[in-house]
C-alpha positions in Angstrom: 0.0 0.0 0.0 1.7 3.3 -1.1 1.5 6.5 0.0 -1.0 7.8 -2.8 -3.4 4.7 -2.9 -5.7 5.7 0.3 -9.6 6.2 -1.2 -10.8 9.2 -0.7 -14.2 9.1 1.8 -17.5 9.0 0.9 -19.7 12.3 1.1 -21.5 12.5 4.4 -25.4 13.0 4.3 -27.9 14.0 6.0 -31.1 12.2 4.8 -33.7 14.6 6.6 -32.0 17.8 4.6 -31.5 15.7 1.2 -35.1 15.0 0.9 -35.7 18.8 1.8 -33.6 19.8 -0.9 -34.9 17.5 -4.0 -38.8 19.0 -3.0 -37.2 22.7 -3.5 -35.6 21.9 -6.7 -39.0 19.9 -7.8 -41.3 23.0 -6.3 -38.8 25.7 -8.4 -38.7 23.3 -11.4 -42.2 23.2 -11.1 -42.8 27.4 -11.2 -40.0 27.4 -14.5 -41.6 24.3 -16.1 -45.6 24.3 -17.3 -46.1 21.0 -17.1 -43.2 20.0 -15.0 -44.7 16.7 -12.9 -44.5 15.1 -16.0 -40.8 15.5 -15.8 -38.0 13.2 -13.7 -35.6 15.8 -12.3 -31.8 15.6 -11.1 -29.9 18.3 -10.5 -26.5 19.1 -12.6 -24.0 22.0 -13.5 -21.4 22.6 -15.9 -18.7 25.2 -16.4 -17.1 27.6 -18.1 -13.1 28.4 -18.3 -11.9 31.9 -19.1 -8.5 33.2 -20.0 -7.1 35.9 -20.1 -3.4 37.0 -21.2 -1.7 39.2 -18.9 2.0 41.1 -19.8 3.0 39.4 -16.3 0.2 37.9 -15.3 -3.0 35.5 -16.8 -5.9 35.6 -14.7 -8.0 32.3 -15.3 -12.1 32.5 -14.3 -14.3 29.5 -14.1 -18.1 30.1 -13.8 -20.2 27.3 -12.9 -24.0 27.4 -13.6 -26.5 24.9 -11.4 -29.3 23.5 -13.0 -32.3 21.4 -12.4 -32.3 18.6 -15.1 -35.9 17.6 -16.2 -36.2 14.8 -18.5 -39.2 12.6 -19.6 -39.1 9.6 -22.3 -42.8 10.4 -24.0 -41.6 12.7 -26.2 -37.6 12.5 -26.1 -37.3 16.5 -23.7 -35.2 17.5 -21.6 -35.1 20.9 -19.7 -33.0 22.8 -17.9 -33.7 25.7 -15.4 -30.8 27.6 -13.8 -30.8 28.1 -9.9 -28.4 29.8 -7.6 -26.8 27.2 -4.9 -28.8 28.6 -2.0 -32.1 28.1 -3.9 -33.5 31.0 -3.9 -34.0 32.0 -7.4 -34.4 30.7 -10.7 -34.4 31.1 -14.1 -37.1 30.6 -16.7 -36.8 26.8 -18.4 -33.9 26.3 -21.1 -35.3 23.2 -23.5 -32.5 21.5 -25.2 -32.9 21.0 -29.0 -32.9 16.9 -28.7 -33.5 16.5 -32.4 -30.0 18.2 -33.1 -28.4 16.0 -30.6 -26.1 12.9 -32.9 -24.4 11.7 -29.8 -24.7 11.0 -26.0 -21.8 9.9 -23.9 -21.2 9.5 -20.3 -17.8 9.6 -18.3 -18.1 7.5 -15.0 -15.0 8.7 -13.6 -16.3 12.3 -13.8 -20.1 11.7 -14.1 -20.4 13.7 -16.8 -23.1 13.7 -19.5 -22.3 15.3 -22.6 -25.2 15.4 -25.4 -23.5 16.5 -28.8 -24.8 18.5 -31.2 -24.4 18.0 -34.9 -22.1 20.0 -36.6 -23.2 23.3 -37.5 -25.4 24.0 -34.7 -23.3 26.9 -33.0 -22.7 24.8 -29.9 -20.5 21.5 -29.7 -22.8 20.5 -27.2 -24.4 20.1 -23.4 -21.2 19.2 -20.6 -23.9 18.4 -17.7 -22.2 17.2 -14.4 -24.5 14.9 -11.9 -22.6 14.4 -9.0 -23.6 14.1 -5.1 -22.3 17.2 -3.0 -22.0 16.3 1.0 -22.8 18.3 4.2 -19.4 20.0 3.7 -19.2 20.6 0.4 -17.8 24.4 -1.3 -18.4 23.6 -4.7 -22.5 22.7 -5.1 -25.6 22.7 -3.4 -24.6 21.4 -0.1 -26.1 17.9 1.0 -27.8 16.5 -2.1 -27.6 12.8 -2.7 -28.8 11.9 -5.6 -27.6 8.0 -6.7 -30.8 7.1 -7.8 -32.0 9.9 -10.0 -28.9 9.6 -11.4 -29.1 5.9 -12.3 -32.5 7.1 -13.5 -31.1 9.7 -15.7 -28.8 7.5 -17.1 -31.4 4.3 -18.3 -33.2 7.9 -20.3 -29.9 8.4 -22.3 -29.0 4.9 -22.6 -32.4 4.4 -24.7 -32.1 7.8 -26.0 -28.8 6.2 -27.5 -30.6 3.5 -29.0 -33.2 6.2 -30.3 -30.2 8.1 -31.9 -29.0 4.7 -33.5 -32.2 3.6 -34.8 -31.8 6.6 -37.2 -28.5 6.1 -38.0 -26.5 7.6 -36.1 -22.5 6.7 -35.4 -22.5 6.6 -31.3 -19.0 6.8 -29.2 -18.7 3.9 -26.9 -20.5 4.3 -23.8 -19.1 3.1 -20.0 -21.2 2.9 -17.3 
């Protein structure tokens, strides 16, 4: 056993304030979202990298944007609506263009989600990260667990995938 093979711990949760937390993000996903109890939620963020050039010095900004992640299999939708990490405001509902998406691909080390968009969209694609944050946590919504909605999340795109290669589509290999 060497000196970097320790694992790191496990996030520590409260159950009480998890469950608290997944009824705020369904009750502002509902207010964003018409219809949203038609929609399984999870919550996700991505990020963005900045750079700038400096004579001496480059200063380097990363922005990270929280979402609530509403997807249903009906009708192939999913819908994002920004929210700040103390959950106290929200932004009106961001659908994703699904019928420009060509690929979906998941990276278990990360757990990130990537849906690709076909070339010459104006956007390579959606980067959404589903993670679970624990009581301590400085970098998400402190205290959410969410294995199971993310297990759930993952079954959509995996028959989204087979959606996607029923029309003919060329898929990257996908890990669990």
């Amino acid at each position: 056993m060497g000196l970097f093979s320790r694992k790191p711990k496990a996030p520590d949760f409260d159950p009480a304030e998890c469950q608290r937390i997944k009824e705020k993000l369904r009750q502002m996903f509902n207010e964003a979202v018409p219809d949203g109890d038609t929609y399984r939620l999870i919550e996700g963020y991505s990020s963005t990298d900045k750079i700038q050039r400096g004579i001496y010095i480059d200063k380097h900004t990363t922005t990270f944007y929280h979402y609530i992640i509403g997807y249903r299999e009906q009708d192939w939708r999913v819908v994002l609506v920004q929210i700040d990490r103390a959950l106290s405001a929200h932004s009106d509902a961001i659908c994703l263009d699904m019928d420009a998406v060509v690929d979906v691909d998941y990276i278990p080390k990360t757990q990130n989600a990537a849906l690709v968009y076909e070339k010459g969209y104006g956007s390579y694609g959606e980067l959404l990260h589903v993670v679970d944050y624990g009581r301590k946590t400085a970098a998400g919504i402190a205290n959410l667990n969410q294995a199971a909605e993310r297990e759930d999340f993952l079954n959509f795109l995996e028959k989204f995938r087979a959606v996607l290669s029923q029309k003919g589509y060329k898929l990257s290999k996908w890990t669990r």
